[in-house]
VOMAR-630566 format. One line per 10 residues: their letters; for each residue y, z, x of N, C-alpha, C, CB. Coordinates in pm, whole numbers, plus 50000, padded with zeros to 5 digits. Glycine has a CB too. Layout:
BEGIN
a) Y Z X Y Z X Y Z X Y Z X  ...
//
This chain:
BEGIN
xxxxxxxxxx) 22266 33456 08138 22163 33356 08114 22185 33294 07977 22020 33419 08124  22134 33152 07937 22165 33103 07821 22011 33056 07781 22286 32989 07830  21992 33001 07682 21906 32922 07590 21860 32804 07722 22006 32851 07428  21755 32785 07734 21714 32681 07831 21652 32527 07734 21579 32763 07939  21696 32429 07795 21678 32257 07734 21651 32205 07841 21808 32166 07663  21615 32106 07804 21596 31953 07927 21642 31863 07873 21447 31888 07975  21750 31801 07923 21780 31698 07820 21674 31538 07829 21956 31663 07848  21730 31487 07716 21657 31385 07697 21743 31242 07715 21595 31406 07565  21865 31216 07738 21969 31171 07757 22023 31147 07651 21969 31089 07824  21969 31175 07487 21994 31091 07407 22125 31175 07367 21879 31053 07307
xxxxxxxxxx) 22272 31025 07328 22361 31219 07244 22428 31100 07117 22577 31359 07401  22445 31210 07034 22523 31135 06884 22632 31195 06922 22472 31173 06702  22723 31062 06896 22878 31057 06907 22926 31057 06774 22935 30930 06985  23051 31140 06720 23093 31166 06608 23285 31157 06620 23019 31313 06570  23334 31076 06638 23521 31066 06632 23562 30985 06465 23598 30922 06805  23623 31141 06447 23730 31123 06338 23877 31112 06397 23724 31250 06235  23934 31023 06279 24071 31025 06326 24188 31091 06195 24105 30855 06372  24278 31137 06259 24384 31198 06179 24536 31121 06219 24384 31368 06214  24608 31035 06133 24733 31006 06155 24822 31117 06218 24781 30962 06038  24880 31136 06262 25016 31241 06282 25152 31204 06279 25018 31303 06406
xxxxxxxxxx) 25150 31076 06247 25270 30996 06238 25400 31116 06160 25226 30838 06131  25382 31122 06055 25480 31241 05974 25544 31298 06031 25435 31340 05909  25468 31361 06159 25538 31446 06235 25671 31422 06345 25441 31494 06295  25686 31217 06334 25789 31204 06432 25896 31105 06320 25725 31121 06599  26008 31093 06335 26122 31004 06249 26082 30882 06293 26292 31028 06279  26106 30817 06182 26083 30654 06214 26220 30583 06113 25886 30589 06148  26221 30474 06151 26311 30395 06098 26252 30272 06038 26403 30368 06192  26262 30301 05905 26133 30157 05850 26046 30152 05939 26183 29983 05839  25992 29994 05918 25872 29985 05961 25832 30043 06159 25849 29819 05921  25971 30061 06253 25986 30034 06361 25986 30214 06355 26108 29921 06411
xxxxxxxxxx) 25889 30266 06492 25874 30406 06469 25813 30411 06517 25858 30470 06382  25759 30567 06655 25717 30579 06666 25523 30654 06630 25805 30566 06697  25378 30633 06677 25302 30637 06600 25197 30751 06699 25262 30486 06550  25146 30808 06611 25088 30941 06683 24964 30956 06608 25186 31085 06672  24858 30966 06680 24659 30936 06647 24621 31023 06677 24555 30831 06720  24558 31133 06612 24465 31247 06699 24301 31177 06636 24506 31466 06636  24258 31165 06763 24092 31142 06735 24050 31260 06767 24005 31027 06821  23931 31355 06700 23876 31407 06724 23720 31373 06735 23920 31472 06673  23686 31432 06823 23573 31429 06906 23470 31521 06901 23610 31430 07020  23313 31486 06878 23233 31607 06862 23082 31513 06917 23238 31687 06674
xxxxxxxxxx) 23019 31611 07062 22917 31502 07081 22813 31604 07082 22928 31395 07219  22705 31545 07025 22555 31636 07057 22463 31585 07167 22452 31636 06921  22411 31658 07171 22306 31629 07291 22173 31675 07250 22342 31706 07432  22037 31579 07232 21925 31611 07229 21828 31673 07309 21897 31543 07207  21809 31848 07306 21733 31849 07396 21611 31907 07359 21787 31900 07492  21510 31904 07475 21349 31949 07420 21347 32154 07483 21175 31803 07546  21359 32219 07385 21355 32361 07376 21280 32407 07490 21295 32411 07247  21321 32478 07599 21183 32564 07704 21221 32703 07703 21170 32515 07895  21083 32748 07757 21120 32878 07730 21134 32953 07911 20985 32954 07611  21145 33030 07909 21219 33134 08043 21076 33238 08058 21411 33254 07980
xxxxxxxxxx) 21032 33212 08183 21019 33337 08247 21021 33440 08323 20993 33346 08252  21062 33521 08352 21096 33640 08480 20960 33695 08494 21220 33782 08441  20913 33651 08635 20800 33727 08677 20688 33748 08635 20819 33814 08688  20684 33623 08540 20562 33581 08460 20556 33664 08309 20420 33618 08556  20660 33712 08302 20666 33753 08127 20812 33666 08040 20698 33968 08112  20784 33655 07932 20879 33520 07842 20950 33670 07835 20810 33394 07656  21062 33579 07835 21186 33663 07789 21293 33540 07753 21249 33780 07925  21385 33659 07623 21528 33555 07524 21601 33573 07608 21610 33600 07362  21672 33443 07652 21809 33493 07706 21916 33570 07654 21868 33405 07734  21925 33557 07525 22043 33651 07389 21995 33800 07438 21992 33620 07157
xxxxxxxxxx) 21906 33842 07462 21854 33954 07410 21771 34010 07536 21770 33922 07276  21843 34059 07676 21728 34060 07794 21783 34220 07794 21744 33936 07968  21633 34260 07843 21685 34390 07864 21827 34450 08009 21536 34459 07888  21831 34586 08019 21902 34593 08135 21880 34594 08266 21949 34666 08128  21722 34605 08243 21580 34564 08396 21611 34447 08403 21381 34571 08375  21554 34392 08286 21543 34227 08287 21690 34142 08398 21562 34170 08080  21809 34199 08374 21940 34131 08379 21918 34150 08544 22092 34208 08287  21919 34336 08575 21945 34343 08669 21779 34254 08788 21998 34504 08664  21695 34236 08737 21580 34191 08817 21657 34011 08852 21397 34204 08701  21680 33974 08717 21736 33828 08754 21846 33837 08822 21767 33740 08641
xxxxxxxxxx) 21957 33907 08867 22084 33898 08981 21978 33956 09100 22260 34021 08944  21855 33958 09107 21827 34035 09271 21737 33955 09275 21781 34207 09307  21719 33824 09175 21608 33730 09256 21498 33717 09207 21571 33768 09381  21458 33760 09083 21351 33754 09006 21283 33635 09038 21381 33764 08874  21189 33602 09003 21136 33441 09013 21120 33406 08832 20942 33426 09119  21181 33270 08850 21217 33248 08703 21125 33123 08693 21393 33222 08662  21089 33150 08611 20976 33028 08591 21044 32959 08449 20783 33099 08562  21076 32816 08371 21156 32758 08314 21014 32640 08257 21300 32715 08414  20987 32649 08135 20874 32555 08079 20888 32532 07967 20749 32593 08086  20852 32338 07909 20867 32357 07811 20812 32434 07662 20878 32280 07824
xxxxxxxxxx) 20876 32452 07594 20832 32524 07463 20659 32441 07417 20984 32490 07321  20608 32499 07375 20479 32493 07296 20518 32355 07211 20446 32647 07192  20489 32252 07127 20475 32200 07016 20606 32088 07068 20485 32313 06876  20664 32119 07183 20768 32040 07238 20917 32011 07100 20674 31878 07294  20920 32143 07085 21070 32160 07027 21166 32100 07053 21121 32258 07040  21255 31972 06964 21351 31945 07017 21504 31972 06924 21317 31816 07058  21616 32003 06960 21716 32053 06868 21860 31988 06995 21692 32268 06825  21938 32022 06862 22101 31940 06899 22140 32057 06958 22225 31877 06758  22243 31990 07111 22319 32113 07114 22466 32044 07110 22285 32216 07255  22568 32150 07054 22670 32074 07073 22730 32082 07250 22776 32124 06957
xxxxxxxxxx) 22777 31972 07294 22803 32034 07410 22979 31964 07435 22665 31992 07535  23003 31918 07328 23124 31860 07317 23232 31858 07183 23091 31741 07349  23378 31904 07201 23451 31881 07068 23573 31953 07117 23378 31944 06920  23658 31856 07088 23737 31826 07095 23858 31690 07041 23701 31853 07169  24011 31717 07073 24085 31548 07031 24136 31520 07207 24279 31556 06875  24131 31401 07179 24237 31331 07228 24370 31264 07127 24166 31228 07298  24447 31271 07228 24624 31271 07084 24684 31094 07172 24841 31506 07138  24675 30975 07085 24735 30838 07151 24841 30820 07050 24624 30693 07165  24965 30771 07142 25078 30817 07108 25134 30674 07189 25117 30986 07155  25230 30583 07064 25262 30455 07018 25427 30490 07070 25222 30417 06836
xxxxxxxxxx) 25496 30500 07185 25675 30486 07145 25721 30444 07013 25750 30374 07234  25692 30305 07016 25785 30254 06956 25677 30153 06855 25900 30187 07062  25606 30211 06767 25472 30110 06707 25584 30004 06629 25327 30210 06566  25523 29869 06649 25560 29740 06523 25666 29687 06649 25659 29800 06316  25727 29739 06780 25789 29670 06840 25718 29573 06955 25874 29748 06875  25754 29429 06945 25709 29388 07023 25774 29294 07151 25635 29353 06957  25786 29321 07222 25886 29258 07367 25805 29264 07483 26035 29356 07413  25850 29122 07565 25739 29094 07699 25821 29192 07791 25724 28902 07775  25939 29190 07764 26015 29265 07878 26016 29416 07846 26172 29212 07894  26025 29441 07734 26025 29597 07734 25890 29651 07661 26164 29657 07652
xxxxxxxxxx) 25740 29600 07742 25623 29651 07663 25577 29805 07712 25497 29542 07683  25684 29838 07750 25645 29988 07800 25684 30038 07682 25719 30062 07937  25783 30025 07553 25782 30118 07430 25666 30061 07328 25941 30120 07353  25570 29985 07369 25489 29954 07253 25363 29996 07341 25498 29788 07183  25339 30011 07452 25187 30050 07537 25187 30219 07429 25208 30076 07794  25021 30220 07448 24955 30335 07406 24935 30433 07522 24827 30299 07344  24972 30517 07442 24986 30615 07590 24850 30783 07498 25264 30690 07633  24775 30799 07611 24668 30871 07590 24680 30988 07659 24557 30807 07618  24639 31139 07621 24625 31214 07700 24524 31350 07599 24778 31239 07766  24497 31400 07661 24397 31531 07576 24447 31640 07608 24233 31553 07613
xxxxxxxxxx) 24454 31726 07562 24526 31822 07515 24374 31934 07550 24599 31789 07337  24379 31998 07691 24252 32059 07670 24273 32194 07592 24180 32081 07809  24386 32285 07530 24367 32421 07472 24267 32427 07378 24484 32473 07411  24233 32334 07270 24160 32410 07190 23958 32307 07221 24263 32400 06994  23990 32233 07289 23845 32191 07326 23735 32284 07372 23853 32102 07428  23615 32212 07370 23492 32300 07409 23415 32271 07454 23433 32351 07346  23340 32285 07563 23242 32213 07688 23306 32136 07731 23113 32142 07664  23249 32019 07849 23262 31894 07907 23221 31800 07842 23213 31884 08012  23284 31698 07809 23247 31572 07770 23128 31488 07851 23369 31501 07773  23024 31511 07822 22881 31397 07923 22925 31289 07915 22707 31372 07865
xxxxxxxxxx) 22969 31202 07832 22954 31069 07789 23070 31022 07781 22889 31048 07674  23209 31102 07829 23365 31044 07823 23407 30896 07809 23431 31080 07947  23310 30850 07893 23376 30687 07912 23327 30590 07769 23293 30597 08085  23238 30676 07700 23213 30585 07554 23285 30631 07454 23067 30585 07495  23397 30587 07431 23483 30606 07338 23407 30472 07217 23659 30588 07408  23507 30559 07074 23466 30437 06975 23587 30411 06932 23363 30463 06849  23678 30496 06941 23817 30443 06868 23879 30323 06958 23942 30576 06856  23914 30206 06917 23957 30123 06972 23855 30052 07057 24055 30167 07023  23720 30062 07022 23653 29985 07068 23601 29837 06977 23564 30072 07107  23610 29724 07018 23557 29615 06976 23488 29600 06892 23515 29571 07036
xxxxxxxxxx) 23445 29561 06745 23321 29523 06657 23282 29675 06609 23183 29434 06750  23357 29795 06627 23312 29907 06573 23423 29895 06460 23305 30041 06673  23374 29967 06359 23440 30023 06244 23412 30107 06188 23454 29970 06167  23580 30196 06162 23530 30324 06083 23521 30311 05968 23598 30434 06090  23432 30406 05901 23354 30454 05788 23430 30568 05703 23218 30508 05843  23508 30521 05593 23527 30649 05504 23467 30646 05341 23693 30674 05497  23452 30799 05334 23355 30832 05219 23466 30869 05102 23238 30972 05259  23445 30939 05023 23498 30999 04903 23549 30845 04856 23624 31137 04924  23525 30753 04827 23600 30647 04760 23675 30611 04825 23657 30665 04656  23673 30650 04934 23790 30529 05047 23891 30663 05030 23878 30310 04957
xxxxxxxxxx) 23890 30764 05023 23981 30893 05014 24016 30994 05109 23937 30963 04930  23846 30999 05181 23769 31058 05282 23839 31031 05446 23617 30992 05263  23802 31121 05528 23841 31103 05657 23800 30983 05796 23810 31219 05687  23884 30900 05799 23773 30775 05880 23697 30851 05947 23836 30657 05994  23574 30784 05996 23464 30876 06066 23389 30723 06177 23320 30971 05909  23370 30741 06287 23299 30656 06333 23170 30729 06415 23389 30570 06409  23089 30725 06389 22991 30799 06445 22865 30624 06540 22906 30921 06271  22829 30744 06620 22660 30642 06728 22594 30710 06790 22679 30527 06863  22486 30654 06828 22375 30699 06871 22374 30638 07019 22258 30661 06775  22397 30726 07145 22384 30695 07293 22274 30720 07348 22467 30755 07368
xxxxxxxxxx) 22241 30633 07426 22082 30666 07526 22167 30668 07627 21928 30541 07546  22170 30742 07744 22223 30731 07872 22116 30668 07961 22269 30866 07923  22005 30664 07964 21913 30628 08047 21907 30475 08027 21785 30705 08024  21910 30401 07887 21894 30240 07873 22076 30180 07840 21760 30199 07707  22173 30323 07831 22274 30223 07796 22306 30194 07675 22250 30116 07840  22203 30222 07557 22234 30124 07444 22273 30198 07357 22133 30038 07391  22380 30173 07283 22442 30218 07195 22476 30160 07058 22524 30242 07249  22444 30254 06962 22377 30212 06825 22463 30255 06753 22240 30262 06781  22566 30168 06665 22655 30234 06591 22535 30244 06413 22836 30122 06594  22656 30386 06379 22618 30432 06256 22735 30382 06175 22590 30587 06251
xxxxxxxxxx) 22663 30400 06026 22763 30350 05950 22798 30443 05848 22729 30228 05897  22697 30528 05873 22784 30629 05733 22698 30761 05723 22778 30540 05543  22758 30885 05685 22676 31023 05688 22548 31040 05681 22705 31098 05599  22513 30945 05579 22413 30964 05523 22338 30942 05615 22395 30907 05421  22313 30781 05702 22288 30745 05828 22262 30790 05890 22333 30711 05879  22389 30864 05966 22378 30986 06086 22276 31086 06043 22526 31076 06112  22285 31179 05935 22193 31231 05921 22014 31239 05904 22242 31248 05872  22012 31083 05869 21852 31056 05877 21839 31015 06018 21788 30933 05769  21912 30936 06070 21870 30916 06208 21880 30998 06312 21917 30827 06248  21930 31129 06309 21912 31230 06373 21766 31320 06340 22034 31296 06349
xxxxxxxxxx) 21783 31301 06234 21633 31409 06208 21552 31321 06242 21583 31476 06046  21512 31208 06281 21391 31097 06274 21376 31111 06440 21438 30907 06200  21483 31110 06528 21515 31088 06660 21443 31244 06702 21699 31054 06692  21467 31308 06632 21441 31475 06701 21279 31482 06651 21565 31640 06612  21234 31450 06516 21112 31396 06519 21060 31350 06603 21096 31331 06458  21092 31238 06643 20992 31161 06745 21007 31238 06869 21029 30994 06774  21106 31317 06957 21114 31400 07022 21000 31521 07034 21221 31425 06991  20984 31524 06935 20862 31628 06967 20709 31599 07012 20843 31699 06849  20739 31504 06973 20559 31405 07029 20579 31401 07193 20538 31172 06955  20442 31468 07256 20486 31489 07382 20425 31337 07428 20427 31639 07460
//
């Protein structure tokens, strides 16, 4: 058994990117070019609590009655929390690695060494991606954001509603961070 949520559809999207270029020979400017975006998405949900047979019980922490009553059918009763608790879960993180043949070359006849070629690498990822098809890297009118004096790691972070669609880019930590606590705020107002 785990921690019980309802989601709310809302999730903050967070892709950093890391060059990897170094890692392949190039010849001046003509070379091939290698991108790891990494990926980390939250999901807003409103906290409920669990019951077996009409008594609350933690999922972390069930007894060995408790476990064995829930595999034989317990009746589980699932409600939200008191005060309507809402908290992030991560339910996503991970890279995807886009990978350039031949970056700076350009030919109508041979655009197969300049196409971007994409693939993810699932070993070190974690959960399922909800929201896969909203990428920000290489998306239109978005731009990444770096801190430390322009020193810092690009960062593009947003705010997704799945239910209206609309998607709210952020512009910088600081950002993300107030507009997450404000969003989980208003979340709690039932």
């Amino acid at each position: 058994m785990q921690d019980a949520g309802r989601s709310t559809d809302i999730f903050f999207i967070i892709e950093q990117l890391y060059p990897r270029d170094s890692l392949l020979p190039s010849i001046g400017e003509l070379g091939p070019s290698l991108m790891q975006v990494y990926r980390t998405v939250y999901e807003l949900i409103v906290k409920q609590d669990i019951y077996l047979d009409g008594h609350k019980i933690k999922p972390g922490n069930t007894t060995l009655w408790q476990s064995i009553k829930y595999m034989t059918g317990g009746k589980v009763t699932i409600n939200d929390a008191p005060g309507h608790d809402c908290l992030y879960n991560l339910v996503y993180s991970g890279s995807t690695m886009v990978a350039v043949p031949l970056d700076g070359f350009e030919s109508n006849r041979l655009n197969l060494l300049s196409k971007k070629l994409v693939f993810t690498p699932p070993i070190f990822n974690y959960g399922s991606d909800p929201v896969k098809r909203i990428n920000l890297y290489a998306r239109g009118g978005l731009s990444f954001f770096m801190e430390e004096g322009g020193q810092g790691t690009p960062i593009a972070a947003a705010k997704y509603n799945r239910k209206t669609g609309e998607l709210m880019v952020i512009r910088s930590r600081r950002e993300l961070s107030q507009l997450m606590a404000i969003v989980a705020h208003k979340c709690k107002k039932p």
